[in-house]
VMD Tcl script that builds the backbone (N, CA, C; Angstrom):
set m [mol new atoms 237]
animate dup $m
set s [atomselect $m all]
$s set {name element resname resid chain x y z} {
  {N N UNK 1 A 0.131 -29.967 -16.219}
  {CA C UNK 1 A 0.362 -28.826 -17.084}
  {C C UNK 1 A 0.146 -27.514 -16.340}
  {N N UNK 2 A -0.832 -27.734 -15.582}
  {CA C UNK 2 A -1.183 -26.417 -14.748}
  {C C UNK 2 A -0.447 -25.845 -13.785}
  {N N UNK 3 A 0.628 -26.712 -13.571}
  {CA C UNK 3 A 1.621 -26.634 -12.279}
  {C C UNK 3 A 3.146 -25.985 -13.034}
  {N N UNK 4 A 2.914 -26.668 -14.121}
  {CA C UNK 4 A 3.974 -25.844 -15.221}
  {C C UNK 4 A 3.942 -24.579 -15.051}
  {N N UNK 5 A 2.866 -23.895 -15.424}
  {CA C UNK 5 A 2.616 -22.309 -15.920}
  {C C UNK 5 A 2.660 -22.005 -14.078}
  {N N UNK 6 A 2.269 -22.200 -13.406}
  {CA C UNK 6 A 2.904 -21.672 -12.183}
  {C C UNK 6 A 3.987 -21.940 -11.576}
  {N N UNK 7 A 4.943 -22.687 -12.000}
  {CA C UNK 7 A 6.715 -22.512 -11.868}
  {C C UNK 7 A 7.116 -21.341 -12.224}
  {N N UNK 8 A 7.342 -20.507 -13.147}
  {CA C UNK 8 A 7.755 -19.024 -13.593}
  {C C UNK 8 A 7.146 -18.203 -12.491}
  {N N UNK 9 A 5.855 -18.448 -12.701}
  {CA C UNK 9 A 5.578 -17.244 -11.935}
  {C C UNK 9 A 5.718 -16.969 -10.208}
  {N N UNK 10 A 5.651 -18.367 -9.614}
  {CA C UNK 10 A 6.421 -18.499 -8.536}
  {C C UNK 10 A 8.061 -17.934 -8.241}
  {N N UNK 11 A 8.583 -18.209 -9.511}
  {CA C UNK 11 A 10.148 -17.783 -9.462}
  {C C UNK 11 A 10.338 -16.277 -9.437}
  {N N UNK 12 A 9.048 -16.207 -10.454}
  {CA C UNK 12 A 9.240 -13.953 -10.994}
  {C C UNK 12 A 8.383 -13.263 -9.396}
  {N N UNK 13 A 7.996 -14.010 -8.751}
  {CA C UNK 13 A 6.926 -13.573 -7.269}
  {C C UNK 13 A 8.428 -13.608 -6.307}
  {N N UNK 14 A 9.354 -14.646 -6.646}
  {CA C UNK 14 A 10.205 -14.746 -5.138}
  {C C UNK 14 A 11.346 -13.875 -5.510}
  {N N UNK 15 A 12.093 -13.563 -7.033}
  {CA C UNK 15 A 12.696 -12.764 -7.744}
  {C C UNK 15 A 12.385 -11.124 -7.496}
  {N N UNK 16 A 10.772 -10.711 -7.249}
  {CA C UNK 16 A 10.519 -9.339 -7.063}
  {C C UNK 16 A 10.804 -9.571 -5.085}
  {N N UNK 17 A 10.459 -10.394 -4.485}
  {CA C UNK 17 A 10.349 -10.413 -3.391}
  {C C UNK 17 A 12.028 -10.002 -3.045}
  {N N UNK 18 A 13.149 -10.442 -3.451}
  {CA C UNK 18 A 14.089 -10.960 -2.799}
  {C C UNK 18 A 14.710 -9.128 -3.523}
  {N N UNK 19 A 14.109 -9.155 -4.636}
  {CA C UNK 19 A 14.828 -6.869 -4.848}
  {C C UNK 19 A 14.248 -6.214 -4.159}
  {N N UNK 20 A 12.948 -6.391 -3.439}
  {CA C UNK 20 A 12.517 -5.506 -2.761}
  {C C UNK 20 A 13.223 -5.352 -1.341}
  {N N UNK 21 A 13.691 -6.929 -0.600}
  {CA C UNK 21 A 14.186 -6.885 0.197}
  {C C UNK 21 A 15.519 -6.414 0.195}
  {N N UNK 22 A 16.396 -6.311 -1.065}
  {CA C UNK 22 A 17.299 -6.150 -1.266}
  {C C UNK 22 A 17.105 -4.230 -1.462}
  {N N UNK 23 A 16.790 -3.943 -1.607}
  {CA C UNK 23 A 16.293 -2.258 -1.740}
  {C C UNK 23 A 15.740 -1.923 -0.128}
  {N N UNK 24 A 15.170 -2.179 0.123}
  {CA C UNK 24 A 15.047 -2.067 1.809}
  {C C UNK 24 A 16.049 -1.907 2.656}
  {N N UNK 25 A 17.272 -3.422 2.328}
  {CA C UNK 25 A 18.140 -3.302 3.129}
  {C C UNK 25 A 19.501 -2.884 3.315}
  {N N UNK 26 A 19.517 -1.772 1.722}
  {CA C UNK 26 A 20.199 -1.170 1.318}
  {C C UNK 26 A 20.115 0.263 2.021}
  {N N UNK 27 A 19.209 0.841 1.437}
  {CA C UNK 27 A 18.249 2.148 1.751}
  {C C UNK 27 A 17.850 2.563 3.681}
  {N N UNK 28 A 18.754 2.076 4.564}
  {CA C UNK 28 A 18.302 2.779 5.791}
  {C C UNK 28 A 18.390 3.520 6.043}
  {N N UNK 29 A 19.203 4.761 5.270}
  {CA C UNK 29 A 19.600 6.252 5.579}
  {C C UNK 29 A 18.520 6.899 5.924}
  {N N UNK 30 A 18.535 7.670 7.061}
  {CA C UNK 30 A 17.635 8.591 7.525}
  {C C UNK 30 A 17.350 9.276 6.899}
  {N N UNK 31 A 16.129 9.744 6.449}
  {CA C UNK 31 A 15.951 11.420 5.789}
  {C C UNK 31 A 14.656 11.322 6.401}
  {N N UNK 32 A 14.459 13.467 6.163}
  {CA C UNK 32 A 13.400 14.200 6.318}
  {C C UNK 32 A 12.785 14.888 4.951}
  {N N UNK 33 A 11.692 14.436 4.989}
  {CA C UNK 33 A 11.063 15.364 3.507}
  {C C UNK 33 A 10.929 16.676 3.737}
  {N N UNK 34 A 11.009 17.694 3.390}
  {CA C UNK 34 A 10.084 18.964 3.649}
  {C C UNK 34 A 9.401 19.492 1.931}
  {N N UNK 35 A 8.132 19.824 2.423}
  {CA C UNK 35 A 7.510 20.710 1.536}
  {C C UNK 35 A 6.525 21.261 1.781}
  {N N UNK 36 A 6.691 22.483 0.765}
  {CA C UNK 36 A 5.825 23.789 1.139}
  {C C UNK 36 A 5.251 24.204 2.485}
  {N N UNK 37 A 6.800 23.741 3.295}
  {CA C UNK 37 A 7.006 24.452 4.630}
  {C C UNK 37 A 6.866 23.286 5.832}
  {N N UNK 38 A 6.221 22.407 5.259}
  {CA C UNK 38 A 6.073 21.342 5.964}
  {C C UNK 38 A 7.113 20.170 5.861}
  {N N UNK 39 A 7.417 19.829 7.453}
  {CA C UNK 39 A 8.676 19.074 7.576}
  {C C UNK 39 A 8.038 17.289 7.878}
  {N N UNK 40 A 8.350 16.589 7.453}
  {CA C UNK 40 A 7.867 15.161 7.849}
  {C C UNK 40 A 9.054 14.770 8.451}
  {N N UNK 41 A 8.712 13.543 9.560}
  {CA C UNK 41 A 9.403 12.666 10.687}
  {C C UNK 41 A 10.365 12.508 9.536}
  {N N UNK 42 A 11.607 11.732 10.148}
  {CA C UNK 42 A 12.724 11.022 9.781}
  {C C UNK 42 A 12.700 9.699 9.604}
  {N N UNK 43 A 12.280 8.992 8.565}
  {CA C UNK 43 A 12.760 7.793 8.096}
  {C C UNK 43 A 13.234 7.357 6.696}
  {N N UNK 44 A 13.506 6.515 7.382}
  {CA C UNK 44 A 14.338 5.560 5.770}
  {C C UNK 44 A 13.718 5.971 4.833}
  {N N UNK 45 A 14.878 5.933 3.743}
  {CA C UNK 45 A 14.479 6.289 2.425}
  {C C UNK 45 A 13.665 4.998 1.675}
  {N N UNK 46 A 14.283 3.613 2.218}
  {CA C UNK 46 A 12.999 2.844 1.835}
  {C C UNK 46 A 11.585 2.868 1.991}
  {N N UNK 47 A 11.749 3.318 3.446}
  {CA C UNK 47 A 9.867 3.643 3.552}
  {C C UNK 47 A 9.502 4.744 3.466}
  {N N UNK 48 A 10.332 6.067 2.684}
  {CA C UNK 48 A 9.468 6.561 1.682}
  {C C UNK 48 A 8.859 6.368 0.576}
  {N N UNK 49 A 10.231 5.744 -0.100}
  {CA C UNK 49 A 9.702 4.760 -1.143}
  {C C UNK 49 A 8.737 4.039 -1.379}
  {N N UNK 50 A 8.437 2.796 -0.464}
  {CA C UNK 50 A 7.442 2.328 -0.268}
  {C C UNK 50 A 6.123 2.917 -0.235}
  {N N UNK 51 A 6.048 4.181 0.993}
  {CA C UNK 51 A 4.766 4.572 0.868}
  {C C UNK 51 A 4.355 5.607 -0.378}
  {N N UNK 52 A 5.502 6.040 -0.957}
  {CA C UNK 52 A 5.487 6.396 -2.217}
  {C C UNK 52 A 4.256 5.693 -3.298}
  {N N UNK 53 A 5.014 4.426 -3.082}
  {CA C UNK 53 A 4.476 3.407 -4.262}
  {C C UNK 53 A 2.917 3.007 -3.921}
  {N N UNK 54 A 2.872 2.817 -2.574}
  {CA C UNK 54 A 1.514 2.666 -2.092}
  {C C UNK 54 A 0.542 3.977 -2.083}
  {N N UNK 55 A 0.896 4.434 -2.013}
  {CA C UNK 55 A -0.182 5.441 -2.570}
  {C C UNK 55 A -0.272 5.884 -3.952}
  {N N UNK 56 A 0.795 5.808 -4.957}
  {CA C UNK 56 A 0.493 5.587 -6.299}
  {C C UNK 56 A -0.272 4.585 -6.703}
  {N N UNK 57 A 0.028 3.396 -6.066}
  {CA C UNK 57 A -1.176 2.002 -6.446}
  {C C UNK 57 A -2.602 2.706 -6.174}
  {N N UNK 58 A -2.964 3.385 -4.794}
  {CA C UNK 58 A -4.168 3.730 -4.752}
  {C C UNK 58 A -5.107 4.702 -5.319}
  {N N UNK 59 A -4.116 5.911 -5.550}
  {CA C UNK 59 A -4.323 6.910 -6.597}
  {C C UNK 59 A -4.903 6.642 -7.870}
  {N N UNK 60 A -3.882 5.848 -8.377}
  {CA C UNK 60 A -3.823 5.790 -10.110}
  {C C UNK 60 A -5.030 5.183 -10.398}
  {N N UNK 61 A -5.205 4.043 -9.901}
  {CA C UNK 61 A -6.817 3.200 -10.252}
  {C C UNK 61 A -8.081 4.352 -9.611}
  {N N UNK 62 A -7.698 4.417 -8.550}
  {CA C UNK 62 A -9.143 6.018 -8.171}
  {C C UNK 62 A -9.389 6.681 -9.281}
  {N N UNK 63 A -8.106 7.463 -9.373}
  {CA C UNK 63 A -8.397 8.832 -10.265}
  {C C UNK 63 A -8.481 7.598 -12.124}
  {N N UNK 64 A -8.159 6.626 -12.500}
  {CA C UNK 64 A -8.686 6.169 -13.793}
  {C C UNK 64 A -10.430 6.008 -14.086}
  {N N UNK 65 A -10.915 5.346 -12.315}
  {CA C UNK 65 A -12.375 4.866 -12.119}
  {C C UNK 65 A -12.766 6.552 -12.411}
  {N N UNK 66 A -12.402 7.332 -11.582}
  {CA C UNK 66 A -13.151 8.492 -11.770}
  {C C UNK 66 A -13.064 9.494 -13.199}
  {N N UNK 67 A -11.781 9.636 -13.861}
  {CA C UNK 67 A -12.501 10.170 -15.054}
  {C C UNK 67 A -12.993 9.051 -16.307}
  {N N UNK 68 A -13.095 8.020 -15.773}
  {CA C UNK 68 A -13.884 6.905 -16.805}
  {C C UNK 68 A -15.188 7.281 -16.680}
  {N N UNK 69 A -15.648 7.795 -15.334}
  {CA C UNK 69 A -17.026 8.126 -15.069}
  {C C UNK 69 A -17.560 9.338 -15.370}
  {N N UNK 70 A -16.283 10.485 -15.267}
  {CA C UNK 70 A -16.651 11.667 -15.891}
  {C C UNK 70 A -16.991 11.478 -17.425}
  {N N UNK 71 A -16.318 10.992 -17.964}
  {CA C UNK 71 A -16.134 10.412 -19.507}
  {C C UNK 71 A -17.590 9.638 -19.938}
  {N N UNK 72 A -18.273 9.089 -19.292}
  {CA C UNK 72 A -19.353 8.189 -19.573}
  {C C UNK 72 A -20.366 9.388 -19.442}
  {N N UNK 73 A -20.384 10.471 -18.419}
  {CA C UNK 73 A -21.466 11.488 -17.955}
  {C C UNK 73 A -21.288 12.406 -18.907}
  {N N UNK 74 A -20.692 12.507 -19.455}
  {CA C UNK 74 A -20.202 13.687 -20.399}
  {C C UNK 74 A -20.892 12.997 -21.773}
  {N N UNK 75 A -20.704 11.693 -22.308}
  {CA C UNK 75 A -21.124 10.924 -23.024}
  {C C UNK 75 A -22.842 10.833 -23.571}
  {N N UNK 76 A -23.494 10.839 -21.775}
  {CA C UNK 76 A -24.418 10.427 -21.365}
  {C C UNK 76 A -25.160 11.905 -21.820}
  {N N UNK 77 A -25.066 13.258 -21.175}
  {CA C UNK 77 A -25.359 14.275 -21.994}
  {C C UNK 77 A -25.253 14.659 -23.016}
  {N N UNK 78 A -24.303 14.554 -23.898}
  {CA C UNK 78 A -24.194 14.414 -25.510}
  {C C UNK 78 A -25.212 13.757 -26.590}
  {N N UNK 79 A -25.828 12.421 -25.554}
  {CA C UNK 79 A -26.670 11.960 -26.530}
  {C C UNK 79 A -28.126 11.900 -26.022}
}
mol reanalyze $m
mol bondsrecalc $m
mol representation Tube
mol addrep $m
């Protein structure tokens, strides 16, 4: 039974695997970012993307841990 419920999710793991590769190997066009004067190297628009996303993964949970904690301190003086 246990091998059941990990068939899908094996399929939906090789399914995200095979768009990502498929978005990668679409996406080699060169570009340069610039902002607020600042110019970044030239690469693929996939691995902006990518590091896009990777630093949203790391962000979003930081900055949730941290105003959960502001939120508890704020809490914590109130009572």
């Amino acid at each position: 039974m246990r091998n059941l419920k990990r068939i899908p999710l094996a399929i939906f793991v090789l399914l995200m695997i095979l768009v990502v590769l498929a978005f990668v190997l679409e996406n080699q066009q060169q570009v340069s970012l610039s902002f607020l004067g600042w110019a970044g190297p030239q690469l693929p628009v996939s691995a902006i993307a990518v590091i896009a996303l990777l630093i949203g993964m790391l962000l979003g949970p930081l900055l949730g841990w941290l105003l959960g904690r502001i939120k508890r301190a704020s809490r914590k003086r109130l009572a």
